[in-house]
ZATIMAR-436990 format. One record per residue (C-alpha): residue number from 1; x, y negated, z negated. Coordinates in nm, 2 decimals, m for minus. Example, Ala and Ser with C-alpha at 12.3 -4.5 7.8 and 13.67 -1.06 7.14 Angstrom:
REM ZATIMAR-436990
<i->1	u->1.23	v->0.45	w->m0.78>
<i->2	u->1.37	v->0.11	w->m0.71>
REM end
This chain:
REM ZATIMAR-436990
<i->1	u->9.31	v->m6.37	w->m9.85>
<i->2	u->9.33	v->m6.69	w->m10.09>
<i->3	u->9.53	v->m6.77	w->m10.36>
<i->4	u->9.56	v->m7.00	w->m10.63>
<i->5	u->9.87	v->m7.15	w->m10.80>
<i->6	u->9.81	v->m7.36	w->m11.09>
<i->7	u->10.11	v->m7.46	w->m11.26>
<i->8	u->10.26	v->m7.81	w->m11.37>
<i->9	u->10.58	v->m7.76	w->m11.23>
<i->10	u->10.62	v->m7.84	w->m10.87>
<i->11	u->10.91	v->m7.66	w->m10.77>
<i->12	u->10.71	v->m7.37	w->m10.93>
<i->13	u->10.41	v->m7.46	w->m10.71>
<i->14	u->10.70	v->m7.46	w->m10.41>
<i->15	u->10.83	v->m7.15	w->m10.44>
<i->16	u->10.51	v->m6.91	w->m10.47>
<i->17	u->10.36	v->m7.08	w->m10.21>
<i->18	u->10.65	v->m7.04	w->m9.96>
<i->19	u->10.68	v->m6.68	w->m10.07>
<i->20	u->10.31	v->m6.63	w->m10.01>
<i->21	u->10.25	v->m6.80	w->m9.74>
<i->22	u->10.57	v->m6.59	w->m9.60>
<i->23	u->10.36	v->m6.30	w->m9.69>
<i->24	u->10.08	v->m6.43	w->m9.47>
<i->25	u->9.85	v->m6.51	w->m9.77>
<i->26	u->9.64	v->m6.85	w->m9.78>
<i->27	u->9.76	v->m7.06	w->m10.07>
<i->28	u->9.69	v->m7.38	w->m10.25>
<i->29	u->9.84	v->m7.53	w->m10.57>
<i->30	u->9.69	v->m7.75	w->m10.84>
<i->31	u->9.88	v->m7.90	w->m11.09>
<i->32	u->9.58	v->m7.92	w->m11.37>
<i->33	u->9.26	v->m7.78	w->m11.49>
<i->34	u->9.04	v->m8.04	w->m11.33>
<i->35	u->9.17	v->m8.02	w->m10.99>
<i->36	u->9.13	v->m7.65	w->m11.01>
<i->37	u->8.81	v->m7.67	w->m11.12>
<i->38	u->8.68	v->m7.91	w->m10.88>
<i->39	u->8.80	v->m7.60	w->m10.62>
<i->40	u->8.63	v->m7.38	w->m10.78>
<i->41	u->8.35	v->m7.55	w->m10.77>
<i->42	u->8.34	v->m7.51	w->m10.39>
<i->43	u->8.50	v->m7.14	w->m10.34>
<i->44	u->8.59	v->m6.81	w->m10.47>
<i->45	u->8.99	v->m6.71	w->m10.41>
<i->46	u->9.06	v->m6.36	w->m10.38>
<i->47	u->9.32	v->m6.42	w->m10.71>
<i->48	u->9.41	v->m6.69	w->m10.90>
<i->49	u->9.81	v->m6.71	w->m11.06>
<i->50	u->9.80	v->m6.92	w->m11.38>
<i->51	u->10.06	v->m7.08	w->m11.60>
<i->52	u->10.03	v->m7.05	w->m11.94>
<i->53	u->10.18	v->m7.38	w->m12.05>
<i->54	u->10.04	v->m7.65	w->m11.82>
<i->55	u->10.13	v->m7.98	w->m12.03>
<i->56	u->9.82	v->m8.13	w->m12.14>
<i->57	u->9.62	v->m7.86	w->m12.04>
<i->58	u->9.62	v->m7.48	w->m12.26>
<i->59	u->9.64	v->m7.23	w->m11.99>
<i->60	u->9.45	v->m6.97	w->m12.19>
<i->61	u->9.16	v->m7.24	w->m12.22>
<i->62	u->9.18	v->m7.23	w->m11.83>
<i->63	u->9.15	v->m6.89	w->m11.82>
<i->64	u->8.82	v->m6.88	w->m12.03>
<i->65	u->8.65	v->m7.19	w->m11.81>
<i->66	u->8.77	v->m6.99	w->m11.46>
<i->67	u->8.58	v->m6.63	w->m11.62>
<i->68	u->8.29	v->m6.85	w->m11.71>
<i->69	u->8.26	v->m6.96	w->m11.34>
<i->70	u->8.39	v->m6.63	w->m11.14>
<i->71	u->8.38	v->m6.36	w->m11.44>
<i->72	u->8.48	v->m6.05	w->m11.15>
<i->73	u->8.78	v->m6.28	w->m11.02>
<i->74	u->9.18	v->m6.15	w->m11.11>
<i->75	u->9.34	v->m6.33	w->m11.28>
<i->76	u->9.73	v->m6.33	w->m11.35>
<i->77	u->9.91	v->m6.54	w->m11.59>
<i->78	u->10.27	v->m6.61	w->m11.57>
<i->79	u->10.51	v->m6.79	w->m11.88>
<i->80	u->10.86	v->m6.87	w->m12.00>
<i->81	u->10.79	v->m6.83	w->m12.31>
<i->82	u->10.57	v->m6.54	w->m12.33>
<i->83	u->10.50	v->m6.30	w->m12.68>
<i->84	u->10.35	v->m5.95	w->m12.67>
<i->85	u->10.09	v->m6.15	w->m12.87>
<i->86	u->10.02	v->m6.41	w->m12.56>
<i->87	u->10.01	v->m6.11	w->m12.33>
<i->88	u->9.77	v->m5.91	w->m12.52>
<i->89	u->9.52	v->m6.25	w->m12.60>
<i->90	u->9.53	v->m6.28	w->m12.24>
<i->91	u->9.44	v->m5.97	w->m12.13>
<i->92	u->9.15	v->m6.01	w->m12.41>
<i->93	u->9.01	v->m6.25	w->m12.23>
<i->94	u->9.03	v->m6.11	w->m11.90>
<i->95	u->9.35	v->m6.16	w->m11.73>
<i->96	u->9.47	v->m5.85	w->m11.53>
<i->97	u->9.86	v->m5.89	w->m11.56>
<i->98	u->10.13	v->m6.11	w->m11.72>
<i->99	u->10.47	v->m6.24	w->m11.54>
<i->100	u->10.74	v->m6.42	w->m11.72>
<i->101	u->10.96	v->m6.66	w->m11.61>
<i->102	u->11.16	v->m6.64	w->m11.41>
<i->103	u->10.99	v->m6.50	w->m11.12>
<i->104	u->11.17	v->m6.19	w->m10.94>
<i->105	u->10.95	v->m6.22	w->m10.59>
<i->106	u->10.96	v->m5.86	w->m10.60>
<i->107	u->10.78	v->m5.81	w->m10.88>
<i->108	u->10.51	v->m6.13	w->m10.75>
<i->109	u->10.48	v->m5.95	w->m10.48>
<i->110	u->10.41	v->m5.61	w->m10.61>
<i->111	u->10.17	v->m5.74	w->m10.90>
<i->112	u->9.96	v->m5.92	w->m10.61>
<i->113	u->9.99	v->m5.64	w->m10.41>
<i->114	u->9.87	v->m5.40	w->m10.71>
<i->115	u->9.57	v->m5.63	w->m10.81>
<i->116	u->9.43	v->m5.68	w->m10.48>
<i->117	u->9.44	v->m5.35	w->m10.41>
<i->118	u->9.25	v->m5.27	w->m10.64>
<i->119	u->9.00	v->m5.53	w->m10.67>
<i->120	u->8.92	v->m5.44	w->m10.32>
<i->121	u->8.93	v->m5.08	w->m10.31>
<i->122	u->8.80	v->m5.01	w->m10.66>
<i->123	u->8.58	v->m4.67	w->m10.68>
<i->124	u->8.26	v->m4.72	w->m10.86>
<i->125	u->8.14	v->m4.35	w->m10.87>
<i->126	u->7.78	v->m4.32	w->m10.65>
<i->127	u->7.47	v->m4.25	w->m10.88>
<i->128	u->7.12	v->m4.30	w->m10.80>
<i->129	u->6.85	v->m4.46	w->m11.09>
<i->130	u->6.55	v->m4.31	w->m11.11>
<i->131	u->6.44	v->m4.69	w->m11.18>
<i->132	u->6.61	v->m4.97	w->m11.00>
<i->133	u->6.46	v->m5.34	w->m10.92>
<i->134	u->6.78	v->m5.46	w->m10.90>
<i->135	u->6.89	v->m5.66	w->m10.53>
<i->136	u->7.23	v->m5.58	w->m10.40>
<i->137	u->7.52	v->m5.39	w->m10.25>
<i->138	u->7.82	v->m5.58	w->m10.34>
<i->139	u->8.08	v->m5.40	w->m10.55>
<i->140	u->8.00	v->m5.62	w->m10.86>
<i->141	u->7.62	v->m5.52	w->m10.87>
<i->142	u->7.75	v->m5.15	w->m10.80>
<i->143	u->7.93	v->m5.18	w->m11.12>
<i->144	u->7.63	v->m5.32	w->m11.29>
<i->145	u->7.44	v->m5.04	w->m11.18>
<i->146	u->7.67	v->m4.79	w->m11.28>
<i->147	u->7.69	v->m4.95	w->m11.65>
<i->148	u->7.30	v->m4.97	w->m11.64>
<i->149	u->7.32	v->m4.56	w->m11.56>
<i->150	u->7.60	v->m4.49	w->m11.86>
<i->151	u->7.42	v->m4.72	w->m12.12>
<i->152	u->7.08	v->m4.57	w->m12.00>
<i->153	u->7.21	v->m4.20	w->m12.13>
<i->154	u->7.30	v->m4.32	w->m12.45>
<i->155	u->7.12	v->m4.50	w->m12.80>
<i->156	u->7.38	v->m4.72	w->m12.78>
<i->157	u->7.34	v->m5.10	w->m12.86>
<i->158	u->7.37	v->m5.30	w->m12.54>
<i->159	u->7.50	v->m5.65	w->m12.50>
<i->160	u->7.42	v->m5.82	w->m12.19>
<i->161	u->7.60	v->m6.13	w->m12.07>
<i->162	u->7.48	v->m6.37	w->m11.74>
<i->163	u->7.42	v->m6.70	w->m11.70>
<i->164	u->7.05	v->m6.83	w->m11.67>
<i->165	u->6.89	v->m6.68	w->m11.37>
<i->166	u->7.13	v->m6.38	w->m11.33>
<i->167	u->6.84	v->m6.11	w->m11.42>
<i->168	u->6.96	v->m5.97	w->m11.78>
<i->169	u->6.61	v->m5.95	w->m11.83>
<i->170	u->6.61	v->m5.69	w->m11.56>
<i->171	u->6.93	v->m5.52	w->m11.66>
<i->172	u->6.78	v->m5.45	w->m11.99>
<i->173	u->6.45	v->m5.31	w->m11.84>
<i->174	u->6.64	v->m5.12	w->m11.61>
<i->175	u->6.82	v->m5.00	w->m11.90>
<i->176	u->6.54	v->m4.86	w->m12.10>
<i->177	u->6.34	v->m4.71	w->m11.78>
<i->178	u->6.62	v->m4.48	w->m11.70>
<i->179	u->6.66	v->m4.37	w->m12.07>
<i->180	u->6.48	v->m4.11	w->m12.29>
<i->181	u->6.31	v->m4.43	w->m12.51>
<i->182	u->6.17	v->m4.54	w->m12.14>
<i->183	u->5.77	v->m4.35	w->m12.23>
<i->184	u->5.85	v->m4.55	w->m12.60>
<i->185	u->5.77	v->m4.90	w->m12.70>
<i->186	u->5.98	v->m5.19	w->m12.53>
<i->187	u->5.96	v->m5.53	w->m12.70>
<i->188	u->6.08	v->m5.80	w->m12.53>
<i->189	u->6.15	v->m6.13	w->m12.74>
<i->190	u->6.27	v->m6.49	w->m12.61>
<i->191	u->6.51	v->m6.61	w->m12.94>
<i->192	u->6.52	v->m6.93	w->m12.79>
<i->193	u->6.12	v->m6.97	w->m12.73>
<i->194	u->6.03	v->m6.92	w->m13.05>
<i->195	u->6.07	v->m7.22	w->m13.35>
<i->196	u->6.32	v->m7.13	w->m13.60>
<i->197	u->6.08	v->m7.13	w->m13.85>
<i->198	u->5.82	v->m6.90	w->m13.71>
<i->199	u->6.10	v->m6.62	w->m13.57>
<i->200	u->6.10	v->m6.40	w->m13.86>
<i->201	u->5.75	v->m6.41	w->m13.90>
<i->202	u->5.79	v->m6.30	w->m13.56>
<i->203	u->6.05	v->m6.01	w->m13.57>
<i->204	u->5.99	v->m5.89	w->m13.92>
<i->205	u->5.61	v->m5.95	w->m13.96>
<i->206	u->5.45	v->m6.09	w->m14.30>
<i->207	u->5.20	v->m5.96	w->m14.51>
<i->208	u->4.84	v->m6.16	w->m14.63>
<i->209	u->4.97	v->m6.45	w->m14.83>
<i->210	u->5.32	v->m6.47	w->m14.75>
<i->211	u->5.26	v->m6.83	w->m14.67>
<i->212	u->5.05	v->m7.09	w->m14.61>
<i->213	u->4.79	v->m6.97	w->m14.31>
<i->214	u->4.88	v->m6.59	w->m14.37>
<i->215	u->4.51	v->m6.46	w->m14.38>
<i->216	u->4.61	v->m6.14	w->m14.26>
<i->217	u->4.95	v->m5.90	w->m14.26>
<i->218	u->5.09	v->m5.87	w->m13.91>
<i->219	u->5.32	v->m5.65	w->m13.76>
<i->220	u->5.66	v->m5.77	w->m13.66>
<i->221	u->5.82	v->m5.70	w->m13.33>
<i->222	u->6.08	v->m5.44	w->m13.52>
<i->223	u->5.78	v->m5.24	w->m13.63>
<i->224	u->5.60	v->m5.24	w->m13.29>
<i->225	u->5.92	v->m5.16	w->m13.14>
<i->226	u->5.94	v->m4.82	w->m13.39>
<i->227	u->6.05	v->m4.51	w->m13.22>
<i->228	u->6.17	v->m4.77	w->m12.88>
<i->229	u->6.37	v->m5.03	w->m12.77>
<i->230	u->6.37	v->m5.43	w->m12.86>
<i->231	u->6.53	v->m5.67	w->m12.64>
<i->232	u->6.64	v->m6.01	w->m12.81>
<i->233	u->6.72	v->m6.24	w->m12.52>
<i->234	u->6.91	v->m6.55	w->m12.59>
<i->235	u->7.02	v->m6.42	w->m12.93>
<i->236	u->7.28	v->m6.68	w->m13.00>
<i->237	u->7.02	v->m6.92	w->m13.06>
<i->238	u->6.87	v->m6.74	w->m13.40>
<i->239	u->6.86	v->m6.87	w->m13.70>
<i->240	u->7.22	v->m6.74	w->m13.90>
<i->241	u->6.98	v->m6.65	w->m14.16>
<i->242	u->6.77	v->m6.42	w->m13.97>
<i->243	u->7.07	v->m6.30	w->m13.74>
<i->244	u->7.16	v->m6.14	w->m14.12>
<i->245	u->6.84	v->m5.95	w->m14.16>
<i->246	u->6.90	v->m5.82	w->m13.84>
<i->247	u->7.23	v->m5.73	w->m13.89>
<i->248	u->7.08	v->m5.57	w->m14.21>
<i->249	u->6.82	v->m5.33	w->m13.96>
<i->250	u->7.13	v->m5.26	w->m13.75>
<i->251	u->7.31	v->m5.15	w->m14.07>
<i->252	u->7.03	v->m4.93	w->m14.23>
<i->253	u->6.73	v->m4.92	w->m13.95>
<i->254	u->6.49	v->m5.09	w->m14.27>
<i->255	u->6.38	v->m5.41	w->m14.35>
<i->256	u->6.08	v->m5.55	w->m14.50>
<i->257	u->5.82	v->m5.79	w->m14.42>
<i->258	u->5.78	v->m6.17	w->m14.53>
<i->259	u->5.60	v->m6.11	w->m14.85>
<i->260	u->5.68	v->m5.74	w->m14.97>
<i->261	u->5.98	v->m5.59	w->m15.12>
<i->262	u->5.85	v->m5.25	w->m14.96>
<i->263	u->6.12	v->m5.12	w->m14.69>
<i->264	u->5.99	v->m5.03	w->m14.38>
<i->265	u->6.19	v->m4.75	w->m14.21>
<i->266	u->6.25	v->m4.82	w->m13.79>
<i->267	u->6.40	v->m4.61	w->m13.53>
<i->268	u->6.50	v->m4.89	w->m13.30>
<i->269	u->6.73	v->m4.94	w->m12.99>
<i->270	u->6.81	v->m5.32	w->m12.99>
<i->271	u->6.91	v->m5.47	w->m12.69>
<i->272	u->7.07	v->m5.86	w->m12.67>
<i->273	u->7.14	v->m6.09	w->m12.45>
<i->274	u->7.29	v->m6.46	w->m12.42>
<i->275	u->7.38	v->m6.71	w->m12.12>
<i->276	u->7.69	v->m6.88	w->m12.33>
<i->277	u->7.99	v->m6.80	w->m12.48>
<i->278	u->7.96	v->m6.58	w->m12.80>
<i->279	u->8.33	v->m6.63	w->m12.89>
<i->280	u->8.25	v->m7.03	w->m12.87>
<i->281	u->7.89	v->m7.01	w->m13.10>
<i->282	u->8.11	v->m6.80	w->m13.34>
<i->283	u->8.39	v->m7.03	w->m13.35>
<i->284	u->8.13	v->m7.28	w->m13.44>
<i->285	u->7.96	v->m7.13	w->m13.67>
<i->286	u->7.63	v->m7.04	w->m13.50>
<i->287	u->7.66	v->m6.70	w->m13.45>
<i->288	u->7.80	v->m6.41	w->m13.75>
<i->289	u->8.10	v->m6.24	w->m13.62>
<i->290	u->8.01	v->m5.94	w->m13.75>
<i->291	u->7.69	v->m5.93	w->m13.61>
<i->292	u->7.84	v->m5.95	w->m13.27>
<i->293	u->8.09	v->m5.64	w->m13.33>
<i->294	u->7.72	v->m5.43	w->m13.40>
<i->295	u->7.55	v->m5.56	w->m13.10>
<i->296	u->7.89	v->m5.53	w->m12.88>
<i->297	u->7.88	v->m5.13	w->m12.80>
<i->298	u->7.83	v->m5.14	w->m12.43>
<i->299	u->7.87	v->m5.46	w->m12.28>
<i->300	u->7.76	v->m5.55	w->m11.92>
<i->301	u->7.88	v->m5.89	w->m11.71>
<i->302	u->7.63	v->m6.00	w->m11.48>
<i->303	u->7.78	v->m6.16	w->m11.20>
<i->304	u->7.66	v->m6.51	w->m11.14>
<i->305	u->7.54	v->m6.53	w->m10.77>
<i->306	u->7.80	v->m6.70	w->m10.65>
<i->307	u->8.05	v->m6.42	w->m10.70>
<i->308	u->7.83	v->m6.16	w->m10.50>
<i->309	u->7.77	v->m6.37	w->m10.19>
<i->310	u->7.78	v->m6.02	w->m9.95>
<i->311	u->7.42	v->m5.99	w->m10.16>
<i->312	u->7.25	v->m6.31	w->m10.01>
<i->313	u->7.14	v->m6.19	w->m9.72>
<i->314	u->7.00	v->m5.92	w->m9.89>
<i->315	u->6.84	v->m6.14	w->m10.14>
<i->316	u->6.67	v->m6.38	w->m9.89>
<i->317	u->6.51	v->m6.08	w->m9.72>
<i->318	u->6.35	v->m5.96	w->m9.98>
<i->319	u->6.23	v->m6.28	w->m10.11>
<i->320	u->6.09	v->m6.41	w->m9.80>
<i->321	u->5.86	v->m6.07	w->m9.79>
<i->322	u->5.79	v->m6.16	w->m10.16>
<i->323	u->5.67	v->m6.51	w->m10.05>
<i->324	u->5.46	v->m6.41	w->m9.82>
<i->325	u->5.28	v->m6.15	w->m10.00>
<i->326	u->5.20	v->m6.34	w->m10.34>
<i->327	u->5.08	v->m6.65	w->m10.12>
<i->328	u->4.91	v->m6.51	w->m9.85>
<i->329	u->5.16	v->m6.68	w->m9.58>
<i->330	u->5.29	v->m6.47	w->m9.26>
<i->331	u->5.66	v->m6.37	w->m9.31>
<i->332	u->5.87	v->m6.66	w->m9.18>
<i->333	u->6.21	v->m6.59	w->m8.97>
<i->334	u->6.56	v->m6.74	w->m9.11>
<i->335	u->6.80	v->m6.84	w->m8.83>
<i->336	u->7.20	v->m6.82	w->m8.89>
<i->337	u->7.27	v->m7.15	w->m9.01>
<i->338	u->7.04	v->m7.14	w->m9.29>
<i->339	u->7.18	v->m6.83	w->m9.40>
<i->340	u->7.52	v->m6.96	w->m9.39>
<i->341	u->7.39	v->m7.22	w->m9.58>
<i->342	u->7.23	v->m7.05	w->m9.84>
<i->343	u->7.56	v->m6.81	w->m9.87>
<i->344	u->7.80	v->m7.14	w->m9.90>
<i->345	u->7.55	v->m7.25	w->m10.18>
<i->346	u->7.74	v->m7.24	w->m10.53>
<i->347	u->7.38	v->m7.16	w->m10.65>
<i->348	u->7.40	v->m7.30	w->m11.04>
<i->349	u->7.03	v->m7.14	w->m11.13>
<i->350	u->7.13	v->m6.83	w->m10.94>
<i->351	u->6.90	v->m6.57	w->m10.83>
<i->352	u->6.60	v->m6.75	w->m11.01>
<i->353	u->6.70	v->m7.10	w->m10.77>
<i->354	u->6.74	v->m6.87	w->m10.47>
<i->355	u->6.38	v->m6.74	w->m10.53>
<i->356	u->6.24	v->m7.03	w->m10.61>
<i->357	u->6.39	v->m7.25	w->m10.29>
<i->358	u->6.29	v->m6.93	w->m10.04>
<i->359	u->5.93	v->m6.92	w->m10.16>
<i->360	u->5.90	v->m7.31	w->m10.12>
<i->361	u->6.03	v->m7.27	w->m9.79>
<i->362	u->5.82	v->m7.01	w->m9.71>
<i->363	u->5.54	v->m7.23	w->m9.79>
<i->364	u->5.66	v->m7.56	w->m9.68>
<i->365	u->5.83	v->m7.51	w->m9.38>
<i->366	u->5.65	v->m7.57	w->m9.05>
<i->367	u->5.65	v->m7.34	w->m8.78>
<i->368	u->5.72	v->m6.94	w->m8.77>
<i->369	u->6.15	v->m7.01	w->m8.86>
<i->370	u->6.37	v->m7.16	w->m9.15>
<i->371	u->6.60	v->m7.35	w->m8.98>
<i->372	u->6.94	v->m7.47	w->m9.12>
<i->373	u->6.84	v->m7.82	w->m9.15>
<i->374	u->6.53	v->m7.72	w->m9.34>
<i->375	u->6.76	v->m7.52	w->m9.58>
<i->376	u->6.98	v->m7.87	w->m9.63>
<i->377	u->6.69	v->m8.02	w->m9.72>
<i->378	u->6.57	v->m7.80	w->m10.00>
<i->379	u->6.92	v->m7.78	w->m10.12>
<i->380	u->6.94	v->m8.16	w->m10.14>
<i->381	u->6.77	v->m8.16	w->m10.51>
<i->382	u->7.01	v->m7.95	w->m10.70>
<i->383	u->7.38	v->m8.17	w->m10.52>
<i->384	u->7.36	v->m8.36	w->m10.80>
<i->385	u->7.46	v->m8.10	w->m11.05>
<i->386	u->7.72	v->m7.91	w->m10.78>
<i->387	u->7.91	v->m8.30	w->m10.80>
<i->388	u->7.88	v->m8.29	w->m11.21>
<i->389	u->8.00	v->m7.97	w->m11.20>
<i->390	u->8.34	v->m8.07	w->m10.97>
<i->391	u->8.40	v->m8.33	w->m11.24>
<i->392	u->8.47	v->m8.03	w->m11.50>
<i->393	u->8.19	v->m8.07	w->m11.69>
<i->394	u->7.99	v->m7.72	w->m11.67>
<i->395	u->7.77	v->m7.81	w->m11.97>
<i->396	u->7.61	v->m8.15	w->m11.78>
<i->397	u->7.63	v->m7.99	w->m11.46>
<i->398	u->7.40	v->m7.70	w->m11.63>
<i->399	u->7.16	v->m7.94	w->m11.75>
<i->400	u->7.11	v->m8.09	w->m11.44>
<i->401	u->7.04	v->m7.80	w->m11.30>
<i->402	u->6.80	v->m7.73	w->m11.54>
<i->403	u->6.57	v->m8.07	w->m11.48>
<i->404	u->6.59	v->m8.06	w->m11.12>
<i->405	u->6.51	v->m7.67	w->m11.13>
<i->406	u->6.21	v->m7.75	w->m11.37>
<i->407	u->6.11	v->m8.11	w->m11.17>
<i->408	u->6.06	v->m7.88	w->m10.85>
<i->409	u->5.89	v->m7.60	w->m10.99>
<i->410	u->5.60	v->m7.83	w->m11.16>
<i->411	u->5.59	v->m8.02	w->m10.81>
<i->412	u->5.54	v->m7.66	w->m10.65>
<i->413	u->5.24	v->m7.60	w->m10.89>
<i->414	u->5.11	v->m7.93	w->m10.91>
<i->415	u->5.21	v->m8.03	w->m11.28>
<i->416	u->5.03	v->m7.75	w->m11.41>
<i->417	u->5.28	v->m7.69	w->m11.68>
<i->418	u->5.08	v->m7.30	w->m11.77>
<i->419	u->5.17	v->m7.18	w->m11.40>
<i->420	u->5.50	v->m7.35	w->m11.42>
<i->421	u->5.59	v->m7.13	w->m11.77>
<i->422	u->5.49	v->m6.83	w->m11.59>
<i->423	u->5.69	v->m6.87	w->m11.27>
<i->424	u->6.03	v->m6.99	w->m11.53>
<i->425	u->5.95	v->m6.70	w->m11.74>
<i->426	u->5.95	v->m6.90	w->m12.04>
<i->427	u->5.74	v->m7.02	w->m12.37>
<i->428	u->5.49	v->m7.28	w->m12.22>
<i->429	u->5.54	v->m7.47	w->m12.58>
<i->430	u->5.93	v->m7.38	w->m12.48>
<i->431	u->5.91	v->m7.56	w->m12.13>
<i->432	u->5.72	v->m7.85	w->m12.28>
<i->433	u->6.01	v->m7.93	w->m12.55>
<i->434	u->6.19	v->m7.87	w->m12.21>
<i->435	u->6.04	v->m8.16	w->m12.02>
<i->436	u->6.09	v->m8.35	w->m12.38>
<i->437	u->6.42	v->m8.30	w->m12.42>
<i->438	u->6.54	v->m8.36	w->m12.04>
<i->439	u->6.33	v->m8.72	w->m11.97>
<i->440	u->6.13	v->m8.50	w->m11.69>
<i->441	u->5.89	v->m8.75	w->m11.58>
<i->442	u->5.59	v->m8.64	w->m11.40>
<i->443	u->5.30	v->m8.82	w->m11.37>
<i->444	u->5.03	v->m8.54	w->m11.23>
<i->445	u->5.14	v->m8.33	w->m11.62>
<i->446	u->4.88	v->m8.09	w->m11.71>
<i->447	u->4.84	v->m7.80	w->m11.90>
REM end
């Protein structure tokens, strides 16, 4: 197993590694965030050891950038100077012990020894879903599961959190098909997809002359949703004024429509769902704390990709057979080294860039078998964000992603930008402030 020491003291550094290494662990030591991170960008350790004071760099800050690339991954911080206070923040933000200074290597050893344990052995009780699309076998999409089958028995707001391409639109699905609500209406709503100045209108409905262009009263989503379950993906991205009428229907279950002062009464399960960091949007003032707190009942992690690699195998399988059914192409072979591959991949669009590169492959490559060097090749488009992404800079490396994602996919259909929506699952007006907003150039565009 691998370890990781990141402390700015040397002799620190030293010391655990000799006593590790002694212990027949695999060890390497980084001295600041970005070395670390440039790691990470290129493995998963088994644990990571982490000092709180690292100079220039805020240990705790470390802490949240290392969650936001391996959210499963143990974490255990070590201080001279630590509080209760530090210990408990911490542990708040997903560290699994605390050591102080100085290190007895008994206790080292027997925290290691503890955590591993049981990371690794871990009993996530067995249960079966009456309804489950979901891929995998690996012990963090067990655990997914098993929050899928305690949330599903429940009315319980649920608040889902995954990078894009993770699948918390399936999670929430998966949650309302396995409940009682699952025969009830299920509303699903993209917060980012719609303009901020259409998504009340949207949720809440309007009646005839609310505004300019209201001919006739509509229904809002929180109406049709009545007596069922709304999902509000992306949710950090509403408007703070209508995140306060929601908060309002999570209050009361009533609300009223754009143009009447009538309350309308709702039964309504509401589901959410973001890809960044709440506790960042609320420090800057984009998303109400106390809004979170209601939505924050039952939360469920979705493991990015990356940090359920015993999955990919099973993933590619299925997508191949996927492939080939939706475009009428025989079922292709994959040999070892494309596997391997495709499993070393840090995949920064997860499952959704896995699907996407096996169904091109599928119907690009020649021949009846996907060879390794035809995996490097389709993998070749997205490096550029992997080598953002070892500078420290998530946010750019994301982005990247994003237009090199979106670049292939119109390639795939030709420039149609209508099939290209489909495929992202996303707003065609959405992907064309997309293409805007990236510089996407492509000169075959169409809609």
């Amino acid at each position: 197993m691998k370890i990781y020491i990141v402390d700015d003291e040397i002799e620190i550094r030293k010391s655990l590694r000799n006593i590790l290494e002694d212990e027949n662990y695999i060890v390497e030591d980084f001295a600041n965030k970005k070395s670390l991170l440039k790691s990470l960008a290129k493995e998963r350790p088994a644990l990571i050891l982490l000092d709180v004071w690292m100079g220039k760099d805020d240990g705790l800050e470390i802490l949240d950038e290392c969650k936001k690339i391996y959210p499963m991954i143990p974490i255990v911080m070590i201080s001279g100077h630590g509080t209760i206070e530090m210990a408990v923040n911490a542990t708040k933000k997903g560290a699994v012990d605390f050591l102080e200074k100085p290190l007895s290597i008994s206790k080292v050893l027997d925290t290691i020894g503890k955590v591993l344990s049981r990371d690794k052995n871990e009993e996530i009780p067995q249960i079966k879903l009456e309804y489950d699309q979901i891929i995998g076998e690996s012990p963090a999409i067990k655990k997914v599961k098993f929050e899928i089958f305690q949330a599903s028995n429940t009315n319980a707001r649920v608040f889902i959190y995954g990078e894009n391409g993770t699948g918390k639109e399936l999670v929430a699905k998966s949650i309302v098909m396995n409940s009682k609500r699952k025969s009830n209406p299920y509303i699903e709503i993209n917060c980012a997809a719609i303009p901020e100045e259409l998504i009340e209108s949207e949720l809440f409905g309007y009646e005839k002359g609310a505004f300019t262009g209201a001919k006739d009263k509509r229904i809002g989503k929180f109406e049709a949703a009545n007596t069922g379950t709304i999902f509000l993906d992306e949710i950090c991205d509403m408007s703070l004024a209508t995140q306060a009428k929601v908060l309002r229907i999570l209050q009361e279950q009533r609300f009223e429509r754009l143009g009447s002062s009538d309350a309308i009464q709702v039964d309504v399960r509401v589901i959410a769902a973001t890809n960044i960091s709440v506790e960042d949007a609320i420090k800057e003032g984009k998303f109400r704390e106390d809004l979170y707190y209601r939505l924050n009942v039952i939360p469920i992690v979705i493991p990015p990709l990356r940090d359920r690699k015993s999955d990919i195998p099973i993933l590619i399988d299925h997508y191949m057979k996927v492939a080939a059914d939706e475009n009428s192409v025989p079922v292709k072979k994959i040999d070892n080294d494309a596997i391997q591959l495709f499993t070393n991949h840090f995949w920064p669009g997860n499952i959704r860039e896995l699907k996407n590169i096996i169904e091109r492959l599928c119907i690009m490559t020649i021949g009846d078998t996907i060879k390794g060097k035809d995996a490097k090749e389709a993998l070749i488009g997205f490096k550029k964000a992997e080598e953002i992404f070892q500078q420290g800079d998530l946010k750019k490396a994301k982005e990247e992603f994003e237009r090199q994602y979106i670049i292939k996919t119109l390639q795939l259909n030709e420039g149609n930008v209508s099939k290209t929506s489909k495929i992202l699952g996303v707003e065609r007006t959405h992907l064309y402030r997309k293409i805007k907003s990236l510089n996407i150039q492509i000169d075959n565009l169409s809609d």
